[in-house]
PDBQT receptor file of N, H, CA, C and O in Angstrom, charges set to zero:
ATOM      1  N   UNK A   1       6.858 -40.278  37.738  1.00  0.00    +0.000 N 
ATOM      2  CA  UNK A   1       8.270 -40.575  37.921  1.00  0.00    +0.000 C 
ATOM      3  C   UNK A   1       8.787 -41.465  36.792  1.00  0.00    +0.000 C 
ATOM      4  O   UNK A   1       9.886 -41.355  36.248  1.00  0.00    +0.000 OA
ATOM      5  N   UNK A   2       7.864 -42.339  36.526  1.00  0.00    +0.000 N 
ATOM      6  H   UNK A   2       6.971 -42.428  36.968  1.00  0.00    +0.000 HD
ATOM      7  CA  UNK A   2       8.257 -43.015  35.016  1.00  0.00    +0.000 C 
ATOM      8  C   UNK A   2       8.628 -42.513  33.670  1.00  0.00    +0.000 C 
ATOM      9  O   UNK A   2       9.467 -42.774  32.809  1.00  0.00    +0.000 OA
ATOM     10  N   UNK A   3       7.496 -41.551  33.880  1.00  0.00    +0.000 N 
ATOM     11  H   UNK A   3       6.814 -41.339  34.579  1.00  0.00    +0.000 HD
ATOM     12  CA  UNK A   3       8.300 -40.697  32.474  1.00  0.00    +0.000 C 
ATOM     13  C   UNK A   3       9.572 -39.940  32.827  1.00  0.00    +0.000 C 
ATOM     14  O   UNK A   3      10.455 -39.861  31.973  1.00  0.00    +0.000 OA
ATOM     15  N   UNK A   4       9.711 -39.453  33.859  1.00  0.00    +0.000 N 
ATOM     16  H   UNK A   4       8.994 -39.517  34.553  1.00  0.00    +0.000 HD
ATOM     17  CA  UNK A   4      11.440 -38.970  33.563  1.00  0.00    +0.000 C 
ATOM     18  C   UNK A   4      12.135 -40.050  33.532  1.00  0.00    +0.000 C 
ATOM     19  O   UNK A   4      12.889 -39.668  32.637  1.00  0.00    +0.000 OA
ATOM     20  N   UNK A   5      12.477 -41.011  33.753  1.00  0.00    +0.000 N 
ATOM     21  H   UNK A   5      11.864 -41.321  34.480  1.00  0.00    +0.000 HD
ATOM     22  CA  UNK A   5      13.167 -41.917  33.440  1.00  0.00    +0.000 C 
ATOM     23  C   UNK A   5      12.941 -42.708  32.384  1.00  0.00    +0.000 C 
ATOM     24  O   UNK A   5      13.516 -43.793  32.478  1.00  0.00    +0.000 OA
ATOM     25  N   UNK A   6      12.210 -42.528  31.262  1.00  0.00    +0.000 N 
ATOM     26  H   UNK A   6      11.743 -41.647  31.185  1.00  0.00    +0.000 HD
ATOM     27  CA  UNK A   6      11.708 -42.521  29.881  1.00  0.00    +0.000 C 
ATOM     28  C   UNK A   6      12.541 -41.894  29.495  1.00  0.00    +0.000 C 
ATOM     29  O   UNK A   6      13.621 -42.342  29.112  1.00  0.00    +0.000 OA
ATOM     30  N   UNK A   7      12.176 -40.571  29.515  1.00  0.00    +0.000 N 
ATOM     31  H   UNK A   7      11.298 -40.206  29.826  1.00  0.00    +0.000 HD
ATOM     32  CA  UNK A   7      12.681 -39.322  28.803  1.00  0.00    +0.000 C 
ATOM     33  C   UNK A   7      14.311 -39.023  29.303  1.00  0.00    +0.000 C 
ATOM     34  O   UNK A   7      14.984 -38.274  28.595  1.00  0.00    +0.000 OA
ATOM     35  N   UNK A   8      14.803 -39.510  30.300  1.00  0.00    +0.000 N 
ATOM     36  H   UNK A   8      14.257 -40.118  30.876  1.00  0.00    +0.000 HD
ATOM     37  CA  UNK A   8      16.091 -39.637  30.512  1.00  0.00    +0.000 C 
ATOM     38  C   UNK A   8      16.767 -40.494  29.740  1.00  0.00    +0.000 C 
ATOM     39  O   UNK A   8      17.719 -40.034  29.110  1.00  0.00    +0.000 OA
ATOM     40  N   UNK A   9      16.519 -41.583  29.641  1.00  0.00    +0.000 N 
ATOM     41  H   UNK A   9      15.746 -41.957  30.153  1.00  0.00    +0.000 HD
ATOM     42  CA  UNK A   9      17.170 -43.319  28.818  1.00  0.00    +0.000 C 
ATOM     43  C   UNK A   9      16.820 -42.701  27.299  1.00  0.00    +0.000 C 
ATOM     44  O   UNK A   9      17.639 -42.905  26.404  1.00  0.00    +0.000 OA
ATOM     45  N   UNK A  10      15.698 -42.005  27.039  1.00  0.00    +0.000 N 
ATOM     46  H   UNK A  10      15.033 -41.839  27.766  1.00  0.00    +0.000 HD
ATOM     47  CA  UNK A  10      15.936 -41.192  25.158  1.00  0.00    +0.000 C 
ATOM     48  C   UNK A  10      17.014 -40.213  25.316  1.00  0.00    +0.000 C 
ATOM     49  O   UNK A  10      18.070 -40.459  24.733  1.00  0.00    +0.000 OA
ATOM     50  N   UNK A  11      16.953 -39.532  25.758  1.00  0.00    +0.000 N 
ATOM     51  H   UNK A  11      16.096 -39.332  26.231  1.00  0.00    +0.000 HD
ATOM     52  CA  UNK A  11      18.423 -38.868  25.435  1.00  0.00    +0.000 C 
ATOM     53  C   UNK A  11      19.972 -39.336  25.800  1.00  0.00    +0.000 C 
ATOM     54  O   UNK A  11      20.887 -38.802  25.173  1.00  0.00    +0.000 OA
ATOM     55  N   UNK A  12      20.258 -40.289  26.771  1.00  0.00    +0.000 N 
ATOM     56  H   UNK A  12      19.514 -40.723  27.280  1.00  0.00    +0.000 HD
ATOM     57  CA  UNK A  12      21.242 -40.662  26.823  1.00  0.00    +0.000 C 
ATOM     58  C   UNK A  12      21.160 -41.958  25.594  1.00  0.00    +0.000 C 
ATOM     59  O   UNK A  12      22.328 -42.241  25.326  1.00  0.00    +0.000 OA
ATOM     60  N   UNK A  13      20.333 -42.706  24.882  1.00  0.00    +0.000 N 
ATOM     61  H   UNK A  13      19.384 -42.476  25.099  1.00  0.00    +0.000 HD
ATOM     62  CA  UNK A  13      20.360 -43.256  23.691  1.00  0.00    +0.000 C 
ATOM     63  C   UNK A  13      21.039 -42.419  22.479  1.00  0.00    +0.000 C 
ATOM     64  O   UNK A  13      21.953 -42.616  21.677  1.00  0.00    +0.000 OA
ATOM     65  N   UNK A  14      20.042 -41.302  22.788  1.00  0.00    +0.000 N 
ATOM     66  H   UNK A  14      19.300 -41.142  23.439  1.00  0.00    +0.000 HD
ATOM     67  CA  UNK A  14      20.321 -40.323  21.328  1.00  0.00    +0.000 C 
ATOM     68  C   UNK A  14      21.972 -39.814  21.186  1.00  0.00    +0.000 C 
ATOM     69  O   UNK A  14      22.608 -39.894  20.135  1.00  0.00    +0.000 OA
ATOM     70  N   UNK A  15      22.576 -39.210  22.642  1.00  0.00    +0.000 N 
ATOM     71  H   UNK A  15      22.059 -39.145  23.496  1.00  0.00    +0.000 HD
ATOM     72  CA  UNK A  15      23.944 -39.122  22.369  1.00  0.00    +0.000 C 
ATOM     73  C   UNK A  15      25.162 -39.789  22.162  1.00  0.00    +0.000 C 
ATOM     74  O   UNK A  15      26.250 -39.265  21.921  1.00  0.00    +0.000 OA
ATOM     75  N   UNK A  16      24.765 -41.614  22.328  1.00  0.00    +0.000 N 
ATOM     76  H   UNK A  16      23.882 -42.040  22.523  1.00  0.00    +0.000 HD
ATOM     77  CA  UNK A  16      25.309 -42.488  22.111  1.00  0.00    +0.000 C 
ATOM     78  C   UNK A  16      25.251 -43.096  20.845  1.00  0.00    +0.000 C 
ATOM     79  O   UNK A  16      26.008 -43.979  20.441  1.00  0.00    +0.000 OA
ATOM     80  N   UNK A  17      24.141 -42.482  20.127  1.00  0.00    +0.000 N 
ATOM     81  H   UNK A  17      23.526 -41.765  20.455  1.00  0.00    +0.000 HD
ATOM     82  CA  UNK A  17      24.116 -42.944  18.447  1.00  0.00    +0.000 C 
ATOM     83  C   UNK A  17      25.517 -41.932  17.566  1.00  0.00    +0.000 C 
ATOM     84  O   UNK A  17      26.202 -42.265  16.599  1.00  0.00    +0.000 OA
ATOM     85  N   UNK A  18      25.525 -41.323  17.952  1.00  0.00    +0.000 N 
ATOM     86  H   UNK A  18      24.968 -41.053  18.738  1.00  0.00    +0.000 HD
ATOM     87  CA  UNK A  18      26.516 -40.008  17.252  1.00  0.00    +0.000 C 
ATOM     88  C   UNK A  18      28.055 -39.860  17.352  1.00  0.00    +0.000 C 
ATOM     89  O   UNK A  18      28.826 -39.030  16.870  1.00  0.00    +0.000 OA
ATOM     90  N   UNK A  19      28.264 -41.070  18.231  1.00  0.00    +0.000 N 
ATOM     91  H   UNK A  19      27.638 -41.745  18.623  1.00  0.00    +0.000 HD
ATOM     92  CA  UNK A  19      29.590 -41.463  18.167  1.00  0.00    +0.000 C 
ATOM     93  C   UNK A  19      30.279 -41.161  17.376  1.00  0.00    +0.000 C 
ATOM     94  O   UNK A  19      29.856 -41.398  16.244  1.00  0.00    +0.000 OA
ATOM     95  N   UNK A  20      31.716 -40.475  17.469  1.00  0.00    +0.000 N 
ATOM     96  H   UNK A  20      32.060 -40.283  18.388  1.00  0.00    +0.000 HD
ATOM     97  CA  UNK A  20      32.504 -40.295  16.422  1.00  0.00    +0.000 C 
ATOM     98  C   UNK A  20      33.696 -41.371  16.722  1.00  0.00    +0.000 C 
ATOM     99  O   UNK A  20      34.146 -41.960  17.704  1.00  0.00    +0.000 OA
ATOM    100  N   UNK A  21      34.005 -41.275  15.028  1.00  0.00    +0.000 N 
ATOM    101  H   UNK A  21      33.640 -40.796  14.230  1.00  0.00    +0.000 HD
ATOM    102  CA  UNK A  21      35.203 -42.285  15.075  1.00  0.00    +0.000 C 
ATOM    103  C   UNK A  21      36.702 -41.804  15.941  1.00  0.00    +0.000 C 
ATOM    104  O   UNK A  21      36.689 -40.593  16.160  1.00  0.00    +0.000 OA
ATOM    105  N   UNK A  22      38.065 -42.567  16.504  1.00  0.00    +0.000 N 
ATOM    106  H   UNK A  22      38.075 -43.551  16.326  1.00  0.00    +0.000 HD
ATOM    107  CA  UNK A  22      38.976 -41.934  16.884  1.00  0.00    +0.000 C 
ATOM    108  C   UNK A  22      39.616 -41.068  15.787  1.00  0.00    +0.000 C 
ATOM    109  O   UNK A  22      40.634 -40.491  16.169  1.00  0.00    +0.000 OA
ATOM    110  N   UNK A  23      39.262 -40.846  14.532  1.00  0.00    +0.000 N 
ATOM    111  H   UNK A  23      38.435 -41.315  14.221  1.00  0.00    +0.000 HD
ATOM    112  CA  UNK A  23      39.727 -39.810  13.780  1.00  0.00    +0.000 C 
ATOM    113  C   UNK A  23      40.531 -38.896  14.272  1.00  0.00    +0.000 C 
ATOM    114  O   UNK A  23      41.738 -38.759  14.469  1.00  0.00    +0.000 OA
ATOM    115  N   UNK A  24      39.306 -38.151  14.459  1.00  0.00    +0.000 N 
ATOM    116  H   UNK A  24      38.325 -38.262  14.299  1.00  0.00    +0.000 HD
ATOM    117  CA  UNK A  24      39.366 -36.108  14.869  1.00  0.00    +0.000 C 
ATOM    118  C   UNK A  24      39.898 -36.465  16.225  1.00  0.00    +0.000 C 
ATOM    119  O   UNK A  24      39.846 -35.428  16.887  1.00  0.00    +0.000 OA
ATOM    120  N   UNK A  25      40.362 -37.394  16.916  1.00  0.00    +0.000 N 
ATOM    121  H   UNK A  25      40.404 -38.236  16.378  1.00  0.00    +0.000 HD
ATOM    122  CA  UNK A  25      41.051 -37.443  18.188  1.00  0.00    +0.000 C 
ATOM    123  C   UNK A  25      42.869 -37.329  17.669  1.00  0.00    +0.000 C 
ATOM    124  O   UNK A  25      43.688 -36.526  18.114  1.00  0.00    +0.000 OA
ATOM    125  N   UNK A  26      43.091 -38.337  16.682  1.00  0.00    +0.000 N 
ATOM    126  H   UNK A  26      42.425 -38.989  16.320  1.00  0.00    +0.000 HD
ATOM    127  CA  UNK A  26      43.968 -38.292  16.354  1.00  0.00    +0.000 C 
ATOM    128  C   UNK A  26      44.602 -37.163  15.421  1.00  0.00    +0.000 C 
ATOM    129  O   UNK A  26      45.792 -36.989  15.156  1.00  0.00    +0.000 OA
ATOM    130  N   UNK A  27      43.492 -36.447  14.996  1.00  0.00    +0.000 N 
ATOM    131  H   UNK A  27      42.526 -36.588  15.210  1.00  0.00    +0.000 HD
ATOM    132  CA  UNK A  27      44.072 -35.141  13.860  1.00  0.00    +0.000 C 
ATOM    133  C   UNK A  27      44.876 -34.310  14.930  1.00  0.00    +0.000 C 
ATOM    134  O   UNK A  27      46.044 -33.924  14.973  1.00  0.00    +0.000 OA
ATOM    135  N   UNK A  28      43.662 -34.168  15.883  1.00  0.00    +0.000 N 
ATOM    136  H   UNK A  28      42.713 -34.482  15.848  1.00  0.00    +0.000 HD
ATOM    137  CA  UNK A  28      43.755 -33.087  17.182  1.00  0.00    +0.000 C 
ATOM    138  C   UNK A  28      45.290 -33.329  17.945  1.00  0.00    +0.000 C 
ATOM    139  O   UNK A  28      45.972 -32.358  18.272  1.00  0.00    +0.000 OA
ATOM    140  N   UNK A  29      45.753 -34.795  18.191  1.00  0.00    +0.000 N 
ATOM    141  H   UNK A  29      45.199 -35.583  17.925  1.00  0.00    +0.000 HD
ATOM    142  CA  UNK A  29      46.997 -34.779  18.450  1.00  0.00    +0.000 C 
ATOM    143  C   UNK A  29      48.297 -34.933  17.409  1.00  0.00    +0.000 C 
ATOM    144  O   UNK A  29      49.349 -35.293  17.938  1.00  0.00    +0.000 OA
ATOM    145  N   UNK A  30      48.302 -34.752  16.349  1.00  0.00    +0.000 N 
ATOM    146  H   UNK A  30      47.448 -34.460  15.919  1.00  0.00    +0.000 HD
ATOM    147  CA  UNK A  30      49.165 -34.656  15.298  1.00  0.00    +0.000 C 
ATOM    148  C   UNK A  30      49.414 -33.259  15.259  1.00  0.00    +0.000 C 
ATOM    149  O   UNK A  30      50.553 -32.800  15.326  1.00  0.00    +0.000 OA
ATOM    150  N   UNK A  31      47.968 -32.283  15.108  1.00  0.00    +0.000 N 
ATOM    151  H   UNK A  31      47.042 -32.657  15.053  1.00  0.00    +0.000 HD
ATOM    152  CA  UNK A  31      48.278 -31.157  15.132  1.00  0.00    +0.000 C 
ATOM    153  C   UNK A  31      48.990 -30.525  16.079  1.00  0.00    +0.000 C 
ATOM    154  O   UNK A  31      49.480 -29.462  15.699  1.00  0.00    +0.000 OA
ATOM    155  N   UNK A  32      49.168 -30.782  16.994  1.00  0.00    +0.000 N 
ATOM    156  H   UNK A  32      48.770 -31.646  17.303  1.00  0.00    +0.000 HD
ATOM    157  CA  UNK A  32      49.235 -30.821  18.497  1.00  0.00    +0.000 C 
ATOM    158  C   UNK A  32      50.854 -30.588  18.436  1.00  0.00    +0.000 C 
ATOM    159  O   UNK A  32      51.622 -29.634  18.562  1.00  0.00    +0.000 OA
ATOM    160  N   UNK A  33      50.958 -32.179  18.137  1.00  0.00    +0.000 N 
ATOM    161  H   UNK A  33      50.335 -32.954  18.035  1.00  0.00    +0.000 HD
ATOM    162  CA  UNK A  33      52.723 -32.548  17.901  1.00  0.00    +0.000 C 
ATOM    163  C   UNK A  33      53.255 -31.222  16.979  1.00  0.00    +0.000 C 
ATOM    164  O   UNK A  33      53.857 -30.195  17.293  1.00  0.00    +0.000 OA
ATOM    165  N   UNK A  34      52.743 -31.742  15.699  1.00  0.00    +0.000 N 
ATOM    166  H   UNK A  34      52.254 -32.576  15.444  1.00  0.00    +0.000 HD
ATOM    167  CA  UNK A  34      53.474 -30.914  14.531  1.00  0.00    +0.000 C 
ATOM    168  C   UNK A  34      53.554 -29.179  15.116  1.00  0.00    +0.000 C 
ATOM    169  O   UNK A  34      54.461 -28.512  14.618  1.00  0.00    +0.000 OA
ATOM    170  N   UNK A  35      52.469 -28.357  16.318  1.00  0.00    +0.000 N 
ATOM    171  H   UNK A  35      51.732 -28.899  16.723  1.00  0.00    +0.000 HD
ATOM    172  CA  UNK A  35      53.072 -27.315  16.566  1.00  0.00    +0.000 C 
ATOM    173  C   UNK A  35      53.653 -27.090  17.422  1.00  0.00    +0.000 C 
ATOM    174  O   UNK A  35      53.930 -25.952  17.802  1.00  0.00    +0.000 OA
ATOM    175  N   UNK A  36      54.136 -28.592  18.177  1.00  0.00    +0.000 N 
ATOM    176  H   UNK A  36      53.911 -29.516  17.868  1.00  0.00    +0.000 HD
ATOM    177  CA  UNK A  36      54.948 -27.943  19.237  1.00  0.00    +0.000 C 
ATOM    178  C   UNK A  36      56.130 -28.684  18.713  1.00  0.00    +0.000 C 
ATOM    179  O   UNK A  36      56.997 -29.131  19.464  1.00  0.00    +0.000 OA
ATOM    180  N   UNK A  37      56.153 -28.790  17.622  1.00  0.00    +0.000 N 
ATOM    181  H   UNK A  37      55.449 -28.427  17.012  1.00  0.00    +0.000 HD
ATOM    182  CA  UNK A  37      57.747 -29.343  17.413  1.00  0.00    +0.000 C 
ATOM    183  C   UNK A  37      58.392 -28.182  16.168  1.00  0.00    +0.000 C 
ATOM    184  O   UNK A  37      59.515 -28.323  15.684  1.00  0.00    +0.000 OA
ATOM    185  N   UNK A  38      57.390 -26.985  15.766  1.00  0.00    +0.000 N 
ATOM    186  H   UNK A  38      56.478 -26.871  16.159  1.00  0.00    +0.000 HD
ATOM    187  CA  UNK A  38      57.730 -26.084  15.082  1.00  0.00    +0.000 C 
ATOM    188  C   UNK A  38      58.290 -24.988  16.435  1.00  0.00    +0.000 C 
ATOM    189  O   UNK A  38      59.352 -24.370  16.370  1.00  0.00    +0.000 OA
ATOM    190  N   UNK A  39      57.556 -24.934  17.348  1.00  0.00    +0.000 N 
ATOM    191  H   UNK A  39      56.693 -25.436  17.401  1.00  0.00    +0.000 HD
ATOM    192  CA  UNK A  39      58.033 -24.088  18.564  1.00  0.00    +0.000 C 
ATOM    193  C   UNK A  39      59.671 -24.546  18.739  1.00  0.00    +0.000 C 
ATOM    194  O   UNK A  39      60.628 -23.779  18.634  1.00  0.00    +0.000 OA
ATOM    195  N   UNK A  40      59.709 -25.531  18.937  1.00  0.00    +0.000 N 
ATOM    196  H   UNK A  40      58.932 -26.154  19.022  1.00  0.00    +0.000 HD
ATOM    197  CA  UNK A  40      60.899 -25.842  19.873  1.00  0.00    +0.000 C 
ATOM    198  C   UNK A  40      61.956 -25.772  18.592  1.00  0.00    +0.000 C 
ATOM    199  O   UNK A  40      63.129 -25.575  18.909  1.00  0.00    +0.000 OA
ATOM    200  N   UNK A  41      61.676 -25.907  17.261  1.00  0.00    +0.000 N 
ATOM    201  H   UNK A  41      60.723 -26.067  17.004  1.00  0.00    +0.000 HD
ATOM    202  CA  UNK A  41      62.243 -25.722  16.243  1.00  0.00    +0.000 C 
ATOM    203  C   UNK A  41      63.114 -24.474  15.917  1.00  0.00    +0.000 C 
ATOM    204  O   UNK A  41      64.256 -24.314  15.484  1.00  0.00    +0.000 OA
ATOM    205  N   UNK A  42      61.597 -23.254  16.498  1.00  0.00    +0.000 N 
ATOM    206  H   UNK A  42      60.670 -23.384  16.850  1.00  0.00    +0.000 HD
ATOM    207  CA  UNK A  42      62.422 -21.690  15.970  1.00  0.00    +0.000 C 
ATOM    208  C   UNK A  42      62.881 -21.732  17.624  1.00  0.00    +0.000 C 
ATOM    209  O   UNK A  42      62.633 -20.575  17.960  1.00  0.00    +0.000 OA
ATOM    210  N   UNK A  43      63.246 -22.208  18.457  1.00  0.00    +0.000 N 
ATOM    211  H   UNK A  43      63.448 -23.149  18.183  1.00  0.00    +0.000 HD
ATOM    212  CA  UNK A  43      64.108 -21.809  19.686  1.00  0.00    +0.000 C 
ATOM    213  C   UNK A  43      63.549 -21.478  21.146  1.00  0.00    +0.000 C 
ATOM    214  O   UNK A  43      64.220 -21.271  22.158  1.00  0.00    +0.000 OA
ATOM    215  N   UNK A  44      61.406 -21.479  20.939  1.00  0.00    +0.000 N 
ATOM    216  H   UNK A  44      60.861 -21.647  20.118  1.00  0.00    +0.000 HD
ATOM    217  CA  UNK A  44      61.015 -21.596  22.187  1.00  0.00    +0.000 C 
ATOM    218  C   UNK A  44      60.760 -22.676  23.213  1.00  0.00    +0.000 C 
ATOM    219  O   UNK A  44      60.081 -23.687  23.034  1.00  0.00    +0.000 OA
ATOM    220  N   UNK A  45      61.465 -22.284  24.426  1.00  0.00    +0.000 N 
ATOM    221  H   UNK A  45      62.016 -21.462  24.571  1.00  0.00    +0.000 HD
ATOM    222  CA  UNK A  45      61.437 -23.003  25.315  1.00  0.00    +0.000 C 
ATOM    223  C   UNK A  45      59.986 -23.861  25.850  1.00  0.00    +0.000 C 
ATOM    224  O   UNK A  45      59.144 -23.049  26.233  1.00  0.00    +0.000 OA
ATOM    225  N   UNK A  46      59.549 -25.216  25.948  1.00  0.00    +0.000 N 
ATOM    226  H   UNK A  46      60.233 -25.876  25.637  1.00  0.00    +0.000 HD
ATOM    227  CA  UNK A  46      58.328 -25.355  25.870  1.00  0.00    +0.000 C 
ATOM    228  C   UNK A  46      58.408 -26.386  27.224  1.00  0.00    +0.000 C 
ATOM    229  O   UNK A  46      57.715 -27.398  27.322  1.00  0.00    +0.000 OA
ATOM    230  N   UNK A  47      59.597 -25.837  28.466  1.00  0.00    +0.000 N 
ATOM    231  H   UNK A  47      60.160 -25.014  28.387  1.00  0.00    +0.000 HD
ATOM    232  CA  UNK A  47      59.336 -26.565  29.297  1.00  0.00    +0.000 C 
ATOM    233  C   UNK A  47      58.098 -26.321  30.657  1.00  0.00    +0.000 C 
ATOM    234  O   UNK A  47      56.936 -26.062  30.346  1.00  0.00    +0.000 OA
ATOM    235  N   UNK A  48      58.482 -26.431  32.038  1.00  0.00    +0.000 N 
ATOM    236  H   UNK A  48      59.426 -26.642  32.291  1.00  0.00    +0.000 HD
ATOM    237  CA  UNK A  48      57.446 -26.621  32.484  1.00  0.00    +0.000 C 
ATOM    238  C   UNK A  48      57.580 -25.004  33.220  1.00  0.00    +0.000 C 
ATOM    239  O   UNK A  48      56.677 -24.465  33.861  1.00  0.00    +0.000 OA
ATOM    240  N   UNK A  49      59.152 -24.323  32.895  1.00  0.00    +0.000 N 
ATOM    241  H   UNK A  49      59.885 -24.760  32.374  1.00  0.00    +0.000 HD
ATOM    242  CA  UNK A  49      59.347 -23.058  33.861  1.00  0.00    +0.000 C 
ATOM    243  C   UNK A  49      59.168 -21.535  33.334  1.00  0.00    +0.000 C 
ATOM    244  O   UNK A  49      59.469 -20.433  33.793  1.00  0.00    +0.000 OA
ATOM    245  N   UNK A  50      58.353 -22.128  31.815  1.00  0.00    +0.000 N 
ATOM    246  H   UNK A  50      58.108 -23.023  31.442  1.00  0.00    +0.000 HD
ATOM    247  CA  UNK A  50      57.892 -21.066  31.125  1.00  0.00    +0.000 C 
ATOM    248  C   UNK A  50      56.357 -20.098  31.724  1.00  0.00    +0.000 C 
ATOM    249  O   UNK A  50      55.977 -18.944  31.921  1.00  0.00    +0.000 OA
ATOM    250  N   UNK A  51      56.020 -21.133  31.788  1.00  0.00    +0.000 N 
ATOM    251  H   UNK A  51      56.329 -22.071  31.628  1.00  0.00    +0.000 HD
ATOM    252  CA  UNK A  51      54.659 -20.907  32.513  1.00  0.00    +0.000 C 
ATOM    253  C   UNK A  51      54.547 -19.843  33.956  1.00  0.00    +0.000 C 
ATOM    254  O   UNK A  51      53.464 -19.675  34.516  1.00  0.00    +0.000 OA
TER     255      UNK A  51
């Protein structure tokens, strides 16, 4: 039983080394913005009754 909980605490280590910066969080919502403000630009409706 010890070793799975070894071998559990190494991999939740290992995916916590690989952290990314808020970068690519912030690209992801710029891009985000910039295409929904080209939508609403050429005239589509981007409210909630489109759907």
């Amino acid at each position: 039983m010890s070793m799975i909980s070894v071998v559990s605490m190494r991999s939740i280590g290992a995916a916590r080394t690989d952290d990314h910066s808020p970068m690519p969080v912030a690209l992801f919502c710029c891009v985000g913005l910039v295409v929904s403000l080209c939508l609403v630009a050429s005239g589509i409706d981007l409210g909630a009754g489109w759907v």
